[in-house]
N, CA, C and O atoms as a printed pandas DataFrame, in Angstrom:
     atom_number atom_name residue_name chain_id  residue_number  x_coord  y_coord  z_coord
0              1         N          UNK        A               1 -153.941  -18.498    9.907
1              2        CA          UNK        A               1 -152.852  -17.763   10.506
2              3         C          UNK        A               1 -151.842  -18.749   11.084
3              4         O          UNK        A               1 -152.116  -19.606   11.924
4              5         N          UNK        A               2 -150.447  -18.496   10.451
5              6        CA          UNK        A               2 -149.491  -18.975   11.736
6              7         C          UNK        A               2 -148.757  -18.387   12.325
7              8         O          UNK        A               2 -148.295  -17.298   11.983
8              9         N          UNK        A               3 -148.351  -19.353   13.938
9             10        CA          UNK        A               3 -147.438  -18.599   14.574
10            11         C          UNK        A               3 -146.253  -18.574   14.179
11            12         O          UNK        A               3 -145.660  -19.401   13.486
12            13         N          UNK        A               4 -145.594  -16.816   14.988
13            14        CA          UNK        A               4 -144.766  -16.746   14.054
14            15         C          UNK        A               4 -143.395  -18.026   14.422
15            16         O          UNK        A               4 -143.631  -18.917   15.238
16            17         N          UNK        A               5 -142.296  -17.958   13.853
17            18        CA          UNK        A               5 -141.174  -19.029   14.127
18            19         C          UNK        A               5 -140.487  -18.578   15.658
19            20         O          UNK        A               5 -140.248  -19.455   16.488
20            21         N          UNK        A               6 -140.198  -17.129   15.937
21            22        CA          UNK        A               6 -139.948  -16.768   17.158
22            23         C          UNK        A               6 -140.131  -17.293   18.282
23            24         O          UNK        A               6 -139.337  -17.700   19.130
24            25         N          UNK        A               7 -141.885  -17.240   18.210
25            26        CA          UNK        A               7 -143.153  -17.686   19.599
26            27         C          UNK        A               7 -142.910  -18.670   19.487
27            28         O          UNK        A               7 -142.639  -19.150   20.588
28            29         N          UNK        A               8 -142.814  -19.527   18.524
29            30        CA          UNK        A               8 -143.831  -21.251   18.642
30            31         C          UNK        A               8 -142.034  -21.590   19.228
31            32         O          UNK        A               8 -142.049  -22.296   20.237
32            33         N          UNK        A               9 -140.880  -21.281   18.851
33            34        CA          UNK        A               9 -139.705  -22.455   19.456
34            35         C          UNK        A               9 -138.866  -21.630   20.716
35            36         O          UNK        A               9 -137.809  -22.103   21.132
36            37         N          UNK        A              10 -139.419  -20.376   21.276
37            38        CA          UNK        A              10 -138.940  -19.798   21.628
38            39         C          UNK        A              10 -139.069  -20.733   23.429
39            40         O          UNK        A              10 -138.970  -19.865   24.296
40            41         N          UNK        A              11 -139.171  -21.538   23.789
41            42        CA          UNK        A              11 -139.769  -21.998   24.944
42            43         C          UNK        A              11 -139.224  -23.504   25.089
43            44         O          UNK        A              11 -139.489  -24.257   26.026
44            45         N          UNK        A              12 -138.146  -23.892   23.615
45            46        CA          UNK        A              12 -137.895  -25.105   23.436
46            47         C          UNK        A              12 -137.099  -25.783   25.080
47            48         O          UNK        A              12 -137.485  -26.799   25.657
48            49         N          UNK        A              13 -136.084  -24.986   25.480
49            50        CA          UNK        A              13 -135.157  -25.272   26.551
50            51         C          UNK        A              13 -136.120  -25.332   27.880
51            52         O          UNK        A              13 -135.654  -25.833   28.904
52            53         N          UNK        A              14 -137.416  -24.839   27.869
53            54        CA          UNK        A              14 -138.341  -24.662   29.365
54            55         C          UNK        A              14 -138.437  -26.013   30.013
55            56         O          UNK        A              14 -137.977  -26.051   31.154
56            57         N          UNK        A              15 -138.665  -26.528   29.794
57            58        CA          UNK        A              15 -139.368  -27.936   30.643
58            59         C          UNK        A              15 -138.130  -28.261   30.932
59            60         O          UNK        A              15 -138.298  -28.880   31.982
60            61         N          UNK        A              16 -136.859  -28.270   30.696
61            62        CA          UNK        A              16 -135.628  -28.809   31.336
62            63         C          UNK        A              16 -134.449  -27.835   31.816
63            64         O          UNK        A              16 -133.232  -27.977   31.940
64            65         N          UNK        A              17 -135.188  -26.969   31.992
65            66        CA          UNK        A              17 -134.571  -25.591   33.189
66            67         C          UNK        A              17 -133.900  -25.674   34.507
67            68         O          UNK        A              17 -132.769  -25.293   34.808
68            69         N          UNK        A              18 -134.832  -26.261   35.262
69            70        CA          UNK        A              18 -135.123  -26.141   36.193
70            71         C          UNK        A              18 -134.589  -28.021   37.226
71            72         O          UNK        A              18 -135.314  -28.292   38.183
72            73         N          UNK        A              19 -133.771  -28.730   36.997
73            74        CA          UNK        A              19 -133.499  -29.948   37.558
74            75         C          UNK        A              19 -133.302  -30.393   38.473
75            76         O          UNK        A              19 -133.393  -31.588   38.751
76            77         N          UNK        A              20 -132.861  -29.172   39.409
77            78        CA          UNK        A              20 -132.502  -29.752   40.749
78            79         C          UNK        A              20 -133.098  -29.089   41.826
79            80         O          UNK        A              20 -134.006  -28.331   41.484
80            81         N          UNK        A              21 -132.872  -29.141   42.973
81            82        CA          UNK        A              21 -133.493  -28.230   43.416
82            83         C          UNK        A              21 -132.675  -26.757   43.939
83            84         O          UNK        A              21 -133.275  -25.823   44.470
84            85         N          UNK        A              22 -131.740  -26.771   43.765
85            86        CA          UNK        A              22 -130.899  -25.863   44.150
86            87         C          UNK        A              22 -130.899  -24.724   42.372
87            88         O          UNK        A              22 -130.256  -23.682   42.498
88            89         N          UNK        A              23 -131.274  -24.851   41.549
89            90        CA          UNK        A              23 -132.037  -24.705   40.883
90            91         C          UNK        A              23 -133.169  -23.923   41.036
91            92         O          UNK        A              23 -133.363  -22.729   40.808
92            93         N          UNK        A              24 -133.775  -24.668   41.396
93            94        CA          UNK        A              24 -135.383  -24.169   41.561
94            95         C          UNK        A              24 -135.546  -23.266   42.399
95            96         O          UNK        A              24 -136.448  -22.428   42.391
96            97         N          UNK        A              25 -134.197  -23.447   43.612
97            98        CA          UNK        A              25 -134.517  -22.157   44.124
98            99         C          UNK        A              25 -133.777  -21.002   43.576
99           100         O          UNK        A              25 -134.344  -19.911   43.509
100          101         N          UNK        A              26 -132.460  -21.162   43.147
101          102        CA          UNK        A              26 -132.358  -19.645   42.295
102          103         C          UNK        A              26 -133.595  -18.828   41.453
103          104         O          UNK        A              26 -133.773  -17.614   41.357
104          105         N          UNK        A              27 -134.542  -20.191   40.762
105          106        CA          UNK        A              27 -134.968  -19.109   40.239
106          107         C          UNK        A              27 -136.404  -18.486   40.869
107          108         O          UNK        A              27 -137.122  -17.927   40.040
108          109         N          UNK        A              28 -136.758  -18.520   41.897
109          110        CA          UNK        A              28 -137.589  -17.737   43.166
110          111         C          UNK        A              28 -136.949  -16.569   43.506
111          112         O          UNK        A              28 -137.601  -15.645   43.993
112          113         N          UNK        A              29 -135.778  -16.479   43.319
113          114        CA          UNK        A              29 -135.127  -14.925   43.200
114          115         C          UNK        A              29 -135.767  -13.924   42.176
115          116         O          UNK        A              29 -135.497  -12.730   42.300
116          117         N          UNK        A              30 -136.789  -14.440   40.942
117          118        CA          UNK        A              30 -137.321  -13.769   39.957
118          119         C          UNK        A              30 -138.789  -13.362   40.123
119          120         O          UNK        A              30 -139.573  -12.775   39.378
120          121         N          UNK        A              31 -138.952  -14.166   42.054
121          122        CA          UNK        A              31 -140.136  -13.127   42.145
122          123         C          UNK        A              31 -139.999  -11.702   42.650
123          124         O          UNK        A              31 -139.039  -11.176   43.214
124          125         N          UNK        A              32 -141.196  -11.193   42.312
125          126        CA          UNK        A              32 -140.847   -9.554   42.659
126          127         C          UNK        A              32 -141.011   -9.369   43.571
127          128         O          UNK        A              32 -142.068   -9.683   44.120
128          129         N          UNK        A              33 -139.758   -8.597   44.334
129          130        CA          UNK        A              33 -140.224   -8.362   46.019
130          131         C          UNK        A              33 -141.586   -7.857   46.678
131          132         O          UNK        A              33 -141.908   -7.906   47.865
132          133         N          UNK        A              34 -142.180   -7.440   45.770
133          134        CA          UNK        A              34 -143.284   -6.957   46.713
134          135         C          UNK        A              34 -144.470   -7.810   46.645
135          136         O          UNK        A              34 -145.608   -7.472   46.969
136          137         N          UNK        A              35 -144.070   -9.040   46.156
137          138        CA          UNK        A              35 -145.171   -9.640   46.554
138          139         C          UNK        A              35 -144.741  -10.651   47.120
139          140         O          UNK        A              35 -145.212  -11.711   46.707
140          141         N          UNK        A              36 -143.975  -10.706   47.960
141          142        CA          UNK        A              36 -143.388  -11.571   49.331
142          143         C          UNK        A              36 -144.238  -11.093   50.143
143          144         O          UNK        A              36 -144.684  -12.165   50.551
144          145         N          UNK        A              37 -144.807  -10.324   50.692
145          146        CA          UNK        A              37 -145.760  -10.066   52.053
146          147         C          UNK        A              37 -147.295  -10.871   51.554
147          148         O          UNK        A              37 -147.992  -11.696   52.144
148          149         N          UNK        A              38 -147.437  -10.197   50.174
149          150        CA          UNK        A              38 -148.782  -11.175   50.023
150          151         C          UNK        A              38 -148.598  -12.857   49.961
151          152         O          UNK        A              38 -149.615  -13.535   50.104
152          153         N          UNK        A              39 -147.572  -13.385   49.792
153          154        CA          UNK        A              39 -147.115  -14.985   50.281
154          155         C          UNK        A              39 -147.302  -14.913   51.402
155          156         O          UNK        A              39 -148.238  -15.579   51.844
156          157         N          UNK        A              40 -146.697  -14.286   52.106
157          158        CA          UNK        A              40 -146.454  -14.348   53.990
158          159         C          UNK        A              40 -147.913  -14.529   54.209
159          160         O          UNK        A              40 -148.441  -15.365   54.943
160          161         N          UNK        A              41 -148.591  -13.475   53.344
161          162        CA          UNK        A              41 -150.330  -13.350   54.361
162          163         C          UNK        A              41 -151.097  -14.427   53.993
163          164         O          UNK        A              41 -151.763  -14.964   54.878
164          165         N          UNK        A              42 -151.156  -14.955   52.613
165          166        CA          UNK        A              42 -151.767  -15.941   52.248
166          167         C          UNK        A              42 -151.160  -17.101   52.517
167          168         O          UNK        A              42 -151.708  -17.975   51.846
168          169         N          UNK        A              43 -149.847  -17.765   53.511
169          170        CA          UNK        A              43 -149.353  -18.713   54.098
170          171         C          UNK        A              43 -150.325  -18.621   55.136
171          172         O          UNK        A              43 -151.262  -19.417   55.179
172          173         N          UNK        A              44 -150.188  -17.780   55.915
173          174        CA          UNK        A              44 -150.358  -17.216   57.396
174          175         C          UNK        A              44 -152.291  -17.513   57.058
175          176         O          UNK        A              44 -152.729  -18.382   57.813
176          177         N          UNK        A              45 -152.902  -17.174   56.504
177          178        CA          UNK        A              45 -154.358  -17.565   56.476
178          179         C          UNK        A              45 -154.547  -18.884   56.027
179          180         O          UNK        A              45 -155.239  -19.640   56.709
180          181         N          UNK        A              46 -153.989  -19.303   54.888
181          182        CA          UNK        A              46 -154.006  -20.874   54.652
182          183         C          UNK        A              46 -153.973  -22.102   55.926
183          184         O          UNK        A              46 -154.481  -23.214   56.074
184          185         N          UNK        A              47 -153.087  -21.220   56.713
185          186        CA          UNK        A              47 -152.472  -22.274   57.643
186          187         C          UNK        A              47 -153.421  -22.321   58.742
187          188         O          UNK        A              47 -153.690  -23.454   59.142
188          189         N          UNK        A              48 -154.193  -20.985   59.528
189          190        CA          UNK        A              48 -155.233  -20.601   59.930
190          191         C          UNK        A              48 -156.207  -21.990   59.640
191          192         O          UNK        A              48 -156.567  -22.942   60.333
192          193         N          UNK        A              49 -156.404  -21.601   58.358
193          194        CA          UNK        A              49 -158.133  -22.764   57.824
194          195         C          UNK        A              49 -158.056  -23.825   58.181
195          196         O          UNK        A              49 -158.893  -24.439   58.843
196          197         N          UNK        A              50 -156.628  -24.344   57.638
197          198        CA          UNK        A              50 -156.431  -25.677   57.850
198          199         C          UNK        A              50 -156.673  -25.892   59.144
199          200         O          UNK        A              50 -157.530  -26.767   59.274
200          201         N          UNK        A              51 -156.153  -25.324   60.485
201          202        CA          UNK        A              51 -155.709  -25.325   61.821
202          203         C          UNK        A              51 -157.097  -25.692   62.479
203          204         O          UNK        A              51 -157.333  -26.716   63.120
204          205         N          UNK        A              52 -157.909  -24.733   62.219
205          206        CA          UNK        A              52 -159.705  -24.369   62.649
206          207         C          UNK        A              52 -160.205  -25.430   62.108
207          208         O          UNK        A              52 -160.738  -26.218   62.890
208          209         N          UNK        A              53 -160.197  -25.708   60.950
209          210        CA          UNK        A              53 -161.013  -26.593   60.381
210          211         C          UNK        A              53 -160.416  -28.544   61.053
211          212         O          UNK        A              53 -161.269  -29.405   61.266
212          213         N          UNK        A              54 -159.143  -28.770   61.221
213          214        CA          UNK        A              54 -158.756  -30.123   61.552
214          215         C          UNK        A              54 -159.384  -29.461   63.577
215          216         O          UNK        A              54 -160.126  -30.029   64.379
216          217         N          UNK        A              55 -158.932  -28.647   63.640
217          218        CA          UNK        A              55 -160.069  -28.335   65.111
218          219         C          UNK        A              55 -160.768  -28.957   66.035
219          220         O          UNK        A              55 -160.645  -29.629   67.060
220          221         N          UNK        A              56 -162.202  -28.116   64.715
221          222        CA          UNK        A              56 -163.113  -28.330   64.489
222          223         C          UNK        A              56 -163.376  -29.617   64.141
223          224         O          UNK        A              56 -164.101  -30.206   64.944
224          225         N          UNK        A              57 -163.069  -30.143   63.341
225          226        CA          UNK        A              57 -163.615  -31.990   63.191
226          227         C          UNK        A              57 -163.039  -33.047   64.251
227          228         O          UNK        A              57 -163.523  -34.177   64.307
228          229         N          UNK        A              58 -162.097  -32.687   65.005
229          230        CA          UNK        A              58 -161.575  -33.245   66.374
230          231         C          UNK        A              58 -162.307  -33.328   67.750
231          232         O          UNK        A              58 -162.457  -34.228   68.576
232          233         N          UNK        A              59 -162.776  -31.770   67.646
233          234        CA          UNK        A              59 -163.086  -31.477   69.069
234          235         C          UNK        A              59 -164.584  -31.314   68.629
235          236         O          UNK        A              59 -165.268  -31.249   69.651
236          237         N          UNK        A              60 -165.051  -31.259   67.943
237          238        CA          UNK        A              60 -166.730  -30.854   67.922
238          239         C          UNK        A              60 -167.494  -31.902   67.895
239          240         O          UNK        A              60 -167.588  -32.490   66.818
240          241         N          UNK        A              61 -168.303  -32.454   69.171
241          242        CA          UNK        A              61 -168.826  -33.951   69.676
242          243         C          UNK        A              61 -170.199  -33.472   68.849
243          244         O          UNK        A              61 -170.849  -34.487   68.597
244          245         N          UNK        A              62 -170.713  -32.540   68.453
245          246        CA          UNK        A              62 -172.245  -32.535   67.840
246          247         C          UNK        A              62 -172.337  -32.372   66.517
247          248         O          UNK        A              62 -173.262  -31.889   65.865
248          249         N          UNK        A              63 -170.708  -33.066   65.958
249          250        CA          UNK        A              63 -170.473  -32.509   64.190
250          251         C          UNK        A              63 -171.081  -33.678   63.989
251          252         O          UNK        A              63 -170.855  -34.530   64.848
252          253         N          UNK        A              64 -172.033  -34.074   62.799
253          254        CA          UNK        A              64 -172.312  -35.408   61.916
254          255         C          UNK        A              64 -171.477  -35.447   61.037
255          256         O          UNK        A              64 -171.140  -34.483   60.350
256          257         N          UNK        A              65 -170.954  -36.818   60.941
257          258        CA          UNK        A              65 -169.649  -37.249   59.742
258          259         C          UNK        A              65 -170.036  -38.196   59.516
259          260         O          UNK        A              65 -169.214  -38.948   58.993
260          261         N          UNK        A              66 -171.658  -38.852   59.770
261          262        CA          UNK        A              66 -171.545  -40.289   59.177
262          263         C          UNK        A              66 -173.300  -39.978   59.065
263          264         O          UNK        A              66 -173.840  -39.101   59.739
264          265         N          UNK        A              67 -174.056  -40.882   58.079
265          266        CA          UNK        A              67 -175.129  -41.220   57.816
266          267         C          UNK        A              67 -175.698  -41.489   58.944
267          268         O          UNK        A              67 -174.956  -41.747   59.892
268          269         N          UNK        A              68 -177.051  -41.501   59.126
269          270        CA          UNK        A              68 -177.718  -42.011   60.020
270          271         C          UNK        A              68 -178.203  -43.137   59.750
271          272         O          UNK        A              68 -179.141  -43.030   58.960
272          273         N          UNK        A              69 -177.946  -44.350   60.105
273          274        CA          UNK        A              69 -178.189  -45.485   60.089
274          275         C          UNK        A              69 -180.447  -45.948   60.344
275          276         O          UNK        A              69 -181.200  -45.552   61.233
276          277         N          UNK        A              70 -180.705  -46.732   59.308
277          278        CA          UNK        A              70 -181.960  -47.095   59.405
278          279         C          UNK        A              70 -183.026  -47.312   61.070
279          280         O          UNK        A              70 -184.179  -47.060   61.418
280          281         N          UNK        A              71 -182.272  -47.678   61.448
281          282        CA          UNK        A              71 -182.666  -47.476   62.548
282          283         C          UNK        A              71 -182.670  -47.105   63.639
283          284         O          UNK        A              71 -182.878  -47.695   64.699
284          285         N          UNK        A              72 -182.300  -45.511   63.270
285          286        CA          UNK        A              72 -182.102  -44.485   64.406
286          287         C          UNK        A              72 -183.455  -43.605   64.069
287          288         O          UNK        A              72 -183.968  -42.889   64.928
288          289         N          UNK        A              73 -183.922  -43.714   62.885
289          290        CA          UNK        A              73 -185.660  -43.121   62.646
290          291         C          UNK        A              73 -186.472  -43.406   63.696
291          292         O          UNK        A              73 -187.655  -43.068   63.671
């Protein structure tokens, strides 16, 4: 089977679309509005993990982050 001539060159101009950044943001206008809140929520929890988790490895004096050395047995 081949593809047809349509599909296979139809994509030729893609990889050099997009150059600048003023650019790149016009085309974020082609997401669909309704899934701007699910960005917002999955920013808003991402940022959460990160937050808890750098925390957590700061402030927690009984976390292990290193091997136990031979002669602490």
């Amino acid at each position: 089977m081949q593809p047809s001539r349509v599909l296979f060159y139809a994509n030729s101009k893609e990889p050099h679309r997009a150059h600048t950044i003023s650019q790149r943001l016009r085309s974020l206008k082609k997401i669909p509005p309704e899934l701007i809140p699910l960005g917002v929520v999955l920013g808003v929890a991402v940022g959460a993990a990160i937050y808890s988790s750098t925390k957590k490895l700061f402030t927690d004096k009984t976390l292990r982050l290193h091997r136990n050395s031979p002669q602490d047995h």
